[in-house]
PDB file as gemmi writes it, atoms N, CA and C in Angstrom:
CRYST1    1.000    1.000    1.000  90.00  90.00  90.00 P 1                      
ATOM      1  N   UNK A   1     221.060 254.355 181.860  1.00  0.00           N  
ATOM      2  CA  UNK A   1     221.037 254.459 180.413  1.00  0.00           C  
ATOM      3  C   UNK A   1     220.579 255.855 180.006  1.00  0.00           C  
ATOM      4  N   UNK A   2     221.091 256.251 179.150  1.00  0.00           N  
ATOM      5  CA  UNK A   2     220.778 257.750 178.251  1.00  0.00           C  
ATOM      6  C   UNK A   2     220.327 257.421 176.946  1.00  0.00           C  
ATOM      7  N   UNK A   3     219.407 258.058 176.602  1.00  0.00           N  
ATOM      8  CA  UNK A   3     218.429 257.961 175.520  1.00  0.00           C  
ATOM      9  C   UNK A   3     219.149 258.647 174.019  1.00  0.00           C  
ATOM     10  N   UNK A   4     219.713 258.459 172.825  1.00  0.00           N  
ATOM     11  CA  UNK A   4     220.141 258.921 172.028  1.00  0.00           C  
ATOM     12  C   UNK A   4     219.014 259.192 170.741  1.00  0.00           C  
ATOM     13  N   UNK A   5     218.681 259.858 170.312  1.00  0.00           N  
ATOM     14  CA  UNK A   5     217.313 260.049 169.391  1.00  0.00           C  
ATOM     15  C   UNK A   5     218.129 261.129 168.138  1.00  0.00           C  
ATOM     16  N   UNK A   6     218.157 260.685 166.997  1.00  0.00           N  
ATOM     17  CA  UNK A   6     218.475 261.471 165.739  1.00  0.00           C  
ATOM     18  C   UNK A   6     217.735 261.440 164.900  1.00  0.00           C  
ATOM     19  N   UNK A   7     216.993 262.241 164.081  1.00  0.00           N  
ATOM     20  CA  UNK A   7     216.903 262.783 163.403  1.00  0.00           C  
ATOM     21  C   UNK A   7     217.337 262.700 161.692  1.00  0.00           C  
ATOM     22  N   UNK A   8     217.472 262.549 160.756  1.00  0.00           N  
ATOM     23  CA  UNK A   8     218.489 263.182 159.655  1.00  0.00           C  
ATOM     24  C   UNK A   8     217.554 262.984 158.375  1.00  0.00           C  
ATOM     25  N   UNK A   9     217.133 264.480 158.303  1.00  0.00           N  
ATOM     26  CA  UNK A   9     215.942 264.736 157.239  1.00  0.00           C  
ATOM     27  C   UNK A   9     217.106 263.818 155.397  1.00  0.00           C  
ATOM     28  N   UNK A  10     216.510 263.649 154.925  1.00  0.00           N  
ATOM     29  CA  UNK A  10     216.930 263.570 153.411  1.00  0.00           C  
ATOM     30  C   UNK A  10     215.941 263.764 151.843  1.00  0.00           C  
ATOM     31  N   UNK A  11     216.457 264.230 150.956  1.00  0.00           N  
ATOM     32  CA  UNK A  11     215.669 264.013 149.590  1.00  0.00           C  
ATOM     33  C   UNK A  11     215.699 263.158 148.886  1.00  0.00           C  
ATOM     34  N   UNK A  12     216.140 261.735 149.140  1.00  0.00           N  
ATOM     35  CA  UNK A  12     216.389 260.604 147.694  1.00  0.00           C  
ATOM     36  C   UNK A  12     215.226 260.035 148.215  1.00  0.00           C  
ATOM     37  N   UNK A  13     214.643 258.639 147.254  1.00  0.00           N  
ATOM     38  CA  UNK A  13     214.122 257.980 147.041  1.00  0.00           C  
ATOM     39  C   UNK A  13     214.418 256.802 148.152  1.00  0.00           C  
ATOM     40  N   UNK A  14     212.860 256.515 148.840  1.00  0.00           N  
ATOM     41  CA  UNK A  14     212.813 255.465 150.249  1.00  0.00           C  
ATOM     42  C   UNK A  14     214.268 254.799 150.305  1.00  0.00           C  
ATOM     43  N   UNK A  15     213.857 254.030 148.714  1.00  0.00           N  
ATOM     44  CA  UNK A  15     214.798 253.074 148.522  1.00  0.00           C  
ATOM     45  C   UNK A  15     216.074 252.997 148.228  1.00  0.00           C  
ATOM     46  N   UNK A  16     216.728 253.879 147.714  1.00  0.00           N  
ATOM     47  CA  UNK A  16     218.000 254.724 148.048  1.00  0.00           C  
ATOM     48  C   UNK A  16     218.636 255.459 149.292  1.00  0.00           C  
ATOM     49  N   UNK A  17     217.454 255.485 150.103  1.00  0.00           N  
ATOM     50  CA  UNK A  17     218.024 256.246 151.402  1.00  0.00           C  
ATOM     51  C   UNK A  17     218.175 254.827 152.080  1.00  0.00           C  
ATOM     52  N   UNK A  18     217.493 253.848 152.236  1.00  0.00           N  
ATOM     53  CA  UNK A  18     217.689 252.841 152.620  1.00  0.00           C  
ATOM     54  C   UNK A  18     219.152 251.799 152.423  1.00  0.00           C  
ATOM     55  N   UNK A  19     219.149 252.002 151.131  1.00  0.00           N  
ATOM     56  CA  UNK A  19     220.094 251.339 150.774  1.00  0.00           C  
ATOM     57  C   UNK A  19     222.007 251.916 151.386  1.00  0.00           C  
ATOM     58  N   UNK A  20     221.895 253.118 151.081  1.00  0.00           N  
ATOM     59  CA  UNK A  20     222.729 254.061 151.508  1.00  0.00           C  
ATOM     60  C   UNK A  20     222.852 253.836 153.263  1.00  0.00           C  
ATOM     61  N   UNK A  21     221.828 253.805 153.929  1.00  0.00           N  
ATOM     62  CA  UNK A  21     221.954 254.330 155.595  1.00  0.00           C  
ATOM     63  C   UNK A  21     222.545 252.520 155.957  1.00  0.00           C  
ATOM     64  N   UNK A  22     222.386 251.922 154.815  1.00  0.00           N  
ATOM     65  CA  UNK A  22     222.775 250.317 155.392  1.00  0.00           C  
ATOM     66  C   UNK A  22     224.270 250.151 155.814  1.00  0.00           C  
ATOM     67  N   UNK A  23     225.050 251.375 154.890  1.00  0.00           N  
ATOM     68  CA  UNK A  23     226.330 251.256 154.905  1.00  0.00           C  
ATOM     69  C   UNK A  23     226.537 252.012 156.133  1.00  0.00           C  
ATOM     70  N   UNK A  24     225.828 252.904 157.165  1.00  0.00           N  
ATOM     71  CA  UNK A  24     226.288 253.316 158.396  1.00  0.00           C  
ATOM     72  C   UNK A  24     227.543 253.075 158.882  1.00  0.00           C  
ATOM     73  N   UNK A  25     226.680 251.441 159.783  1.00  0.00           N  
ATOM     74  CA  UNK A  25     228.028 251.194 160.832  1.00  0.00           C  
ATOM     75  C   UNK A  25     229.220 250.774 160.289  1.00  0.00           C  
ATOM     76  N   UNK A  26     228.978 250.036 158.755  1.00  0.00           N  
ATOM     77  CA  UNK A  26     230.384 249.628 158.291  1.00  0.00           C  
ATOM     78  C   UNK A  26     231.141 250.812 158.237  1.00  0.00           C  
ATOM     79  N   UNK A  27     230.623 251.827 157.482  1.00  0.00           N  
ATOM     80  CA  UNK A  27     231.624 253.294 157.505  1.00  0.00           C  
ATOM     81  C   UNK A  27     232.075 253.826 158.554  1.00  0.00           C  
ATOM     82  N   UNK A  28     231.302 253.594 159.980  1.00  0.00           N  
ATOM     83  CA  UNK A  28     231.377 254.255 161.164  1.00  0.00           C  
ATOM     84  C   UNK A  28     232.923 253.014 161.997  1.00  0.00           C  
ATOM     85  N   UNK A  29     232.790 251.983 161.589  1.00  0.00           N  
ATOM     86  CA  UNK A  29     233.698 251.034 161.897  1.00  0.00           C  
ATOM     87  C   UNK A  29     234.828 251.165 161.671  1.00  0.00           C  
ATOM     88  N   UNK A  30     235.102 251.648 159.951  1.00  0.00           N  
ATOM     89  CA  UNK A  30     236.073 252.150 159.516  1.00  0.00           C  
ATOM     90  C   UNK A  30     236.842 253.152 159.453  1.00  0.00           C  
ATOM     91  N   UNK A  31     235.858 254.110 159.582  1.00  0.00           N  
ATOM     92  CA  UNK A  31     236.403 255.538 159.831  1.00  0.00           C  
ATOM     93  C   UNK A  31     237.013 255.932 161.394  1.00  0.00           C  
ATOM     94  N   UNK A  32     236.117 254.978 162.015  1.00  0.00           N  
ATOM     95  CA  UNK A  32     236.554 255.171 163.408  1.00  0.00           C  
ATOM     96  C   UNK A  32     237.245 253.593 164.492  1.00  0.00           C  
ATOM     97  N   UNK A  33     237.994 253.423 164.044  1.00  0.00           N  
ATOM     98  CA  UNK A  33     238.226 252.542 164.601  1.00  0.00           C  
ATOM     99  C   UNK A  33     238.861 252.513 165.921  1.00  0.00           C  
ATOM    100  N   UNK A  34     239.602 253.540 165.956  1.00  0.00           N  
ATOM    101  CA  UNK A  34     239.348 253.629 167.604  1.00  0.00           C  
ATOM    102  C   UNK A  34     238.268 253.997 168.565  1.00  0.00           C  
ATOM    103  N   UNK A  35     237.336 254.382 168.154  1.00  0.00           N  
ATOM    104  CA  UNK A  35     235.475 254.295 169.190  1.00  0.00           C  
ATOM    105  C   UNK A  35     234.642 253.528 168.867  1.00  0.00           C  
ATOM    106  N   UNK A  36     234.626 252.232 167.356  1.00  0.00           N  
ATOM    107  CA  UNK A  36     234.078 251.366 167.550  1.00  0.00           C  
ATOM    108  C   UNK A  36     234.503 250.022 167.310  1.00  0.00           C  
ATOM    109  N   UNK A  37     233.925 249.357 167.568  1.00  0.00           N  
ATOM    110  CA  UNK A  37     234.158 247.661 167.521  1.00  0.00           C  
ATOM    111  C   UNK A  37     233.229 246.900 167.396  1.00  0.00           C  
ATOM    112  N   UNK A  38     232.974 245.434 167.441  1.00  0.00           N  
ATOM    113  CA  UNK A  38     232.105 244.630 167.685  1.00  0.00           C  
ATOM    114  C   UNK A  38     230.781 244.769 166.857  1.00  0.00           C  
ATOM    115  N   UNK A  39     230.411 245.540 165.901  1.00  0.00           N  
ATOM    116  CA  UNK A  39     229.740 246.531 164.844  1.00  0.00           C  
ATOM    117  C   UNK A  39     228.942 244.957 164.343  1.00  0.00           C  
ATOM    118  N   UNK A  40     227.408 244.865 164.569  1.00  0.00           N  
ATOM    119  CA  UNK A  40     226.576 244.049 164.196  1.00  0.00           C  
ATOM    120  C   UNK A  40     225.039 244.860 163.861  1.00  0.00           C  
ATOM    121  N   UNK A  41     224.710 244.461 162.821  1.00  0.00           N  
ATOM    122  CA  UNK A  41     223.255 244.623 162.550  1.00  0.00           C  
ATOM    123  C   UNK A  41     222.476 243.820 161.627  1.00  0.00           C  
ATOM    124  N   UNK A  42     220.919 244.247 161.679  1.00  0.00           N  
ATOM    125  CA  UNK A  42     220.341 243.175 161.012  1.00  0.00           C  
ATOM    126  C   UNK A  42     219.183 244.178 160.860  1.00  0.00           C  
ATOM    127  N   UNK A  43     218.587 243.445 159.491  1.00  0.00           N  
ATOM    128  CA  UNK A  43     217.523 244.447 159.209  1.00  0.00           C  
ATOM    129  C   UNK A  43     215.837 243.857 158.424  1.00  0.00           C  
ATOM    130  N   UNK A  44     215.204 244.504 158.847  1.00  0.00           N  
ATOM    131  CA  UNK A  44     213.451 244.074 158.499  1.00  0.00           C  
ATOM    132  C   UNK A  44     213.106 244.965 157.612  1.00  0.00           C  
ATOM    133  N   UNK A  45     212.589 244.679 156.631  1.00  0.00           N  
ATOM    134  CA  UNK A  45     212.214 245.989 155.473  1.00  0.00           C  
ATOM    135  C   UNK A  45     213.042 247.479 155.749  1.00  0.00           C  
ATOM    136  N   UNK A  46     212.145 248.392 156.418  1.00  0.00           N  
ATOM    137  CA  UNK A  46     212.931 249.646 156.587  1.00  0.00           C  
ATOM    138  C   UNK A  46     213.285 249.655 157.887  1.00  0.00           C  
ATOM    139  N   UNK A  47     213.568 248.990 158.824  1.00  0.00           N  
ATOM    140  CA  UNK A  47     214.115 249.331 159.950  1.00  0.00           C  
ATOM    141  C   UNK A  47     215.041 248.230 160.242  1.00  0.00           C  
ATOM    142  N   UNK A  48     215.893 248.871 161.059  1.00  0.00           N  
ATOM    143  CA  UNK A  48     217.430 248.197 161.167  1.00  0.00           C  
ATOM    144  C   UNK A  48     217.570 247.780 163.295  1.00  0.00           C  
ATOM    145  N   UNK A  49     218.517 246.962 163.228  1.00  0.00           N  
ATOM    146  CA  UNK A  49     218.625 246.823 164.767  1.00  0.00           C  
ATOM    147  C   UNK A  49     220.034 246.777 164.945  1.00  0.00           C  
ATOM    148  N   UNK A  50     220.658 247.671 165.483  1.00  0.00           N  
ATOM    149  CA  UNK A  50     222.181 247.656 165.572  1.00  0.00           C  
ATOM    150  C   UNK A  50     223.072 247.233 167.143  1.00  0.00           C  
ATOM    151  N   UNK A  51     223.795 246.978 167.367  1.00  0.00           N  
ATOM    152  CA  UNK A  51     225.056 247.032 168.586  1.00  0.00           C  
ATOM    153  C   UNK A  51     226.315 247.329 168.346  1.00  0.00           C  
ATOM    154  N   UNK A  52     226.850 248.031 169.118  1.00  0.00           N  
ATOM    155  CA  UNK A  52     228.357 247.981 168.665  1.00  0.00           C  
ATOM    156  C   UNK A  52     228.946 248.109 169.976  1.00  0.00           C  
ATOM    157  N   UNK A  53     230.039 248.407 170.192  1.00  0.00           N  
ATOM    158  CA  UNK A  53     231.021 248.834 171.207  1.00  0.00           C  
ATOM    159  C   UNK A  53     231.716 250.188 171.273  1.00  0.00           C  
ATOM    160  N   UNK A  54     231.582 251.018 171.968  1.00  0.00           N  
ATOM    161  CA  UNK A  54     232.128 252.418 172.171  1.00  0.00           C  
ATOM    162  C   UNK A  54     233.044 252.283 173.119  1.00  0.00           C  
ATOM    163  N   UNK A  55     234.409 252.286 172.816  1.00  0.00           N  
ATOM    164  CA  UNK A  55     234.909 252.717 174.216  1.00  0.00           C  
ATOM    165  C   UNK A  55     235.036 251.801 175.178  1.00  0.00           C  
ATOM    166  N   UNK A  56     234.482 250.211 174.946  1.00  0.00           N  
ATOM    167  CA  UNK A  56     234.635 249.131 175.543  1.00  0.00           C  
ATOM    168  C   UNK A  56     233.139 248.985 176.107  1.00  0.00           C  
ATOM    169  N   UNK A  57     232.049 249.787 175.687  1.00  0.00           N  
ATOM    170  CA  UNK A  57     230.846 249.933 176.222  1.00  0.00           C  
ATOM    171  C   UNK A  57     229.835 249.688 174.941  1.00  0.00           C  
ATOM    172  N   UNK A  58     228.677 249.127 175.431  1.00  0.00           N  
ATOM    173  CA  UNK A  58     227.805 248.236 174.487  1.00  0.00           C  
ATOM    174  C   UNK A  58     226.817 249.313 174.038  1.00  0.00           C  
ATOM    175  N   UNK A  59     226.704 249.650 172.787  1.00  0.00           N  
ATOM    176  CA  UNK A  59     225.428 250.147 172.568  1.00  0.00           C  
ATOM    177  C   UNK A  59     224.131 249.866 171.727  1.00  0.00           C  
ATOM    178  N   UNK A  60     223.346 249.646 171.708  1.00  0.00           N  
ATOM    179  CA  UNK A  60     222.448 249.378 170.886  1.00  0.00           C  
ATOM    180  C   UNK A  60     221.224 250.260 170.150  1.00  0.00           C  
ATOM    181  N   UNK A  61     220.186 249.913 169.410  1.00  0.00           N  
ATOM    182  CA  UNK A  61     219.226 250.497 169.267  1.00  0.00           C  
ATOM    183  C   UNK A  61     218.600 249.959 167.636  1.00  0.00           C  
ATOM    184  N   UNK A  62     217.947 251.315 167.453  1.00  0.00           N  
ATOM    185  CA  UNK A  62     217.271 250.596 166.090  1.00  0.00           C  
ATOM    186  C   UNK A  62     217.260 251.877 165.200  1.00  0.00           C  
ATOM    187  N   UNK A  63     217.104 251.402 163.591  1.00  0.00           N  
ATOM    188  CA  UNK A  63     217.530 252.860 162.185  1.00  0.00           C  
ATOM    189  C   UNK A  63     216.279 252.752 161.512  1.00  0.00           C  
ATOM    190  N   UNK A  64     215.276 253.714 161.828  1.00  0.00           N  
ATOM    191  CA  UNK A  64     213.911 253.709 161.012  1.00  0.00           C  
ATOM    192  C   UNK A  64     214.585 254.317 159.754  1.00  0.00           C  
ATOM    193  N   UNK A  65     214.307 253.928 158.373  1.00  0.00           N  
ATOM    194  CA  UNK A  65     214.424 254.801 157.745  1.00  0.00           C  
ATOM    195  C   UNK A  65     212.848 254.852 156.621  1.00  0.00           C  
ATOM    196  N   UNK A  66     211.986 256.416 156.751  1.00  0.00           N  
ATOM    197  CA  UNK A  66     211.269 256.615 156.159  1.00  0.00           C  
ATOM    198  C   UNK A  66     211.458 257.933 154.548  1.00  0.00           C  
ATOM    199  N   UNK A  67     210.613 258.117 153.992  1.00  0.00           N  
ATOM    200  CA  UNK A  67     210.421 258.562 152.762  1.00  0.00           C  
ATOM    201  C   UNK A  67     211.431 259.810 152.612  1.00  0.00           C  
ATOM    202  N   UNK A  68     210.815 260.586 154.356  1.00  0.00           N  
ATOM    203  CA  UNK A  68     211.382 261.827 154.256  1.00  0.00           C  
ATOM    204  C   UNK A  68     213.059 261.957 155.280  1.00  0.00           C  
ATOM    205  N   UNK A  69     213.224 260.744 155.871  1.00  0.00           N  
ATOM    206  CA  UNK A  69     214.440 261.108 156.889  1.00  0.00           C  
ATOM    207  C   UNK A  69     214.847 259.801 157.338  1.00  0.00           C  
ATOM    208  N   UNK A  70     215.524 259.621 158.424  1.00  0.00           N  
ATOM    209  CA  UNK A  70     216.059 258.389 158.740  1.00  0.00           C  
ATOM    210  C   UNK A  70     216.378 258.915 160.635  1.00  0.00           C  
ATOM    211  N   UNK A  71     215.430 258.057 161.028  1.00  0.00           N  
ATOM    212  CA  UNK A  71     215.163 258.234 162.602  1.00  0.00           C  
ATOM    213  C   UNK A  71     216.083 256.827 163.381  1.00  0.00           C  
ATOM    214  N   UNK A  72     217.206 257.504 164.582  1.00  0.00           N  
ATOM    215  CA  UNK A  72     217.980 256.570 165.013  1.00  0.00           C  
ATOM    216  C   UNK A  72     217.614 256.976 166.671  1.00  0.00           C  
ATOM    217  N   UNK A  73     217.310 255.809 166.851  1.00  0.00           N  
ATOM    218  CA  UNK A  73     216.927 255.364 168.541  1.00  0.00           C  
ATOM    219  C   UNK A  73     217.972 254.327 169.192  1.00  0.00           C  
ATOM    220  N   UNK A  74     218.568 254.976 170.221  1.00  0.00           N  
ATOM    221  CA  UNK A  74     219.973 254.124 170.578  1.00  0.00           C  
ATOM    222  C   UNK A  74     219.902 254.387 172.197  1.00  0.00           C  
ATOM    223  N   UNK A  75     220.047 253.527 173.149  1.00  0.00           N  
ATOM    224  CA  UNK A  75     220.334 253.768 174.430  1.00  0.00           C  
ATOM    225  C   UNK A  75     222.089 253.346 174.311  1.00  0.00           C  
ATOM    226  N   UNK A  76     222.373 254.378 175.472  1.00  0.00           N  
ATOM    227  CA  UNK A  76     223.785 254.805 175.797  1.00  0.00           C  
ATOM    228  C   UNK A  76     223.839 254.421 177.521  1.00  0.00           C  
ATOM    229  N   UNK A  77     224.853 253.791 177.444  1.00  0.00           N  
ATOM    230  CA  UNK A  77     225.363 253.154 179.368  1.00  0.00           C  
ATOM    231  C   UNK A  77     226.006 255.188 180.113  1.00  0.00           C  
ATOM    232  N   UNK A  78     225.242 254.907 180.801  1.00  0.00           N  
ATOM    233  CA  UNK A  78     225.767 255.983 181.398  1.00  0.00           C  
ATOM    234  C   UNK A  78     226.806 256.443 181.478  1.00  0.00           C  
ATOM    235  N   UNK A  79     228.326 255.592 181.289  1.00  0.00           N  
ATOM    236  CA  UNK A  79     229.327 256.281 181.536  1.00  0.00           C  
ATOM    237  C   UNK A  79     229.411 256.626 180.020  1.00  0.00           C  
ATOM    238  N   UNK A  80     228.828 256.552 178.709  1.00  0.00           N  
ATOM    239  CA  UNK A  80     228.942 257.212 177.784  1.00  0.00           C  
ATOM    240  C   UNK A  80     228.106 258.396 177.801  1.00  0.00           C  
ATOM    241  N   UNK A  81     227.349 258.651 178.815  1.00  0.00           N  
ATOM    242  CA  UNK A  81     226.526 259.483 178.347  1.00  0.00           C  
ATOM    243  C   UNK A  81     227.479 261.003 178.298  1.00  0.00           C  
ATOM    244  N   UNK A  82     228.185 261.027 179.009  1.00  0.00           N  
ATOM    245  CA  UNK A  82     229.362 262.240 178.484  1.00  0.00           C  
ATOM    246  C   UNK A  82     230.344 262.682 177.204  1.00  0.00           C  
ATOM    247  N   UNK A  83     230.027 261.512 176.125  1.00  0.00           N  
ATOM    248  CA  UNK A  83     230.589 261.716 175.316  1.00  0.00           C  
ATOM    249  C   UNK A  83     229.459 261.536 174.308  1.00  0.00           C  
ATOM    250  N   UNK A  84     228.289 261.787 174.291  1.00  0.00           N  
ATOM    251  CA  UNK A  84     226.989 261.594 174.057  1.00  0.00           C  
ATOM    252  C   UNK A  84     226.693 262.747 172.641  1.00  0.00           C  
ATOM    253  N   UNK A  85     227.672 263.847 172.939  1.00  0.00           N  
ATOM    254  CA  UNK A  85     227.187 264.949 171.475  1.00  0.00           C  
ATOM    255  C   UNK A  85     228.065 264.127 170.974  1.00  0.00           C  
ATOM    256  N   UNK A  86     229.687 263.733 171.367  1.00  0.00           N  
ATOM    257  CA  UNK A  86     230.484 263.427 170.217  1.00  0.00           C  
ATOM    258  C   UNK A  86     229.716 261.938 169.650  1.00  0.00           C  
ATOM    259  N   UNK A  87     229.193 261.456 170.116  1.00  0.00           N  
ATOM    260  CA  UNK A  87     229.254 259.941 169.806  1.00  0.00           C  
ATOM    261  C   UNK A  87     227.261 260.628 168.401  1.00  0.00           C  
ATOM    262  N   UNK A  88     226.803 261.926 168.916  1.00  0.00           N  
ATOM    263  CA  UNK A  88     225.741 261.667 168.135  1.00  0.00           C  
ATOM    264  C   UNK A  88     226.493 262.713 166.997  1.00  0.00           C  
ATOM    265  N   UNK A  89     227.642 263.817 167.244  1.00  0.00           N  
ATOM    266  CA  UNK A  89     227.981 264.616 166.077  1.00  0.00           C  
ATOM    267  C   UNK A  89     228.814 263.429 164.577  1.00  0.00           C  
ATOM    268  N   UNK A  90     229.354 262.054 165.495  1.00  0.00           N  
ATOM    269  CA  UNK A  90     229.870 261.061 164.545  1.00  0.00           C  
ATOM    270  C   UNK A  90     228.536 260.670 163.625  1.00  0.00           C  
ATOM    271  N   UNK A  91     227.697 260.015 164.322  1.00  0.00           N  
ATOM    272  CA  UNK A  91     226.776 259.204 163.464  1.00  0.00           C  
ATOM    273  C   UNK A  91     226.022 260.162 162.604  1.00  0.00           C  
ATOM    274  N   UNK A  92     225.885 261.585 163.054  1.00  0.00           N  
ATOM    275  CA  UNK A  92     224.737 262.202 162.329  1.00  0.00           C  
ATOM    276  C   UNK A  92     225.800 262.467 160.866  1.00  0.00           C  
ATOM    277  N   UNK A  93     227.189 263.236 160.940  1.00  0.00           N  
ATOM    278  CA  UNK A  93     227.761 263.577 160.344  1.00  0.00           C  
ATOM    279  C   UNK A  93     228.144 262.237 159.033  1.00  0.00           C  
ATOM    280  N   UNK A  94     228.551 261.241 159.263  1.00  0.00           N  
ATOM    281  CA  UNK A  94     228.160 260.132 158.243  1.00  0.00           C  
ATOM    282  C   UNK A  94     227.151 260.137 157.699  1.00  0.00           C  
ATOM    283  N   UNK A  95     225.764 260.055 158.324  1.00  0.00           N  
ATOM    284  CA  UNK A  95     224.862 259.585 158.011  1.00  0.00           C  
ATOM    285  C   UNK A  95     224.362 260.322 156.889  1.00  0.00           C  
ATOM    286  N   UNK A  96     225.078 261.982 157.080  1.00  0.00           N  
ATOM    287  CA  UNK A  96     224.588 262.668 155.971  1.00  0.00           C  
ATOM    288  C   UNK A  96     225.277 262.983 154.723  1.00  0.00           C  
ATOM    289  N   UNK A  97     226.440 262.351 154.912  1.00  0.00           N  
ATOM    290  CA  UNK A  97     227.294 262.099 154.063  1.00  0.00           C  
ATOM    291  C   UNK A  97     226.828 261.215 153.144  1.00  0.00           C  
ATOM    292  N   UNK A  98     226.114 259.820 153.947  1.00  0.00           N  
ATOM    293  CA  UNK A  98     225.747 258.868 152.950  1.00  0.00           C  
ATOM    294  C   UNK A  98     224.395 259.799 152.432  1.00  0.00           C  
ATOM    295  N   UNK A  99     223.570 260.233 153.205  1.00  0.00           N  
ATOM    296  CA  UNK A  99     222.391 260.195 152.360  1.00  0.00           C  
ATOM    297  C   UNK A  99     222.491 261.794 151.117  1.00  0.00           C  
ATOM    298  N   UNK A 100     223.383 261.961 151.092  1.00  0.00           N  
ATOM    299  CA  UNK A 100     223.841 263.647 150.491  1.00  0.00           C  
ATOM    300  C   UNK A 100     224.166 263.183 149.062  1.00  0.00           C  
TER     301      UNK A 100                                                      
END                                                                             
């Protein structure tokens, strides 16, 4: 497993960044439908727990989102770990789309 860790500073309001980062994987589902699938999550106040499918490969992890940013912790199966910038240049690049 390879460790995926992001980052993505923002300026709105907790509760607006929250609301916004919820739409992630649905956008990431849609936009990309050939690298994902199987797209499930569930969520506890500000933090989220996600899985999806890359590539026929399972990934998971969890979406802190706090005041100032929105922190994503995801382990990656090794044979993704080579496609590991593209798979973090997708999520970061949405993510700041939504929170922008």
């Amino acid at each position: 497993m390879s460790d995926l860790k992001l980052s993505i500073p923002h300026n709105l309001p907790a509760e607006e960044a929250l609301n916004r980062i919820k739409d992630l994987l649905g956008n990431l589902k849609k936009d990309h439908k050939d690298l994902v699938d199987n797209a499930e999550e569930s969520w506890e106040g500000n933090t989220g727990q996600f899985s999806f499918s890359a590539k026929g490969f399972d990934l998971s992890g969890t979406i802190n989102v706090s005041p100032s940013g929105v922190d994503i912790d995801a382990k990656l199966p090794f044979a993704l770990s080579f496609f590991k910038g593209k798979i973090s240049q997708v999520i970061t690049d949405k993510a700041k789309e939504l929170l922008s």
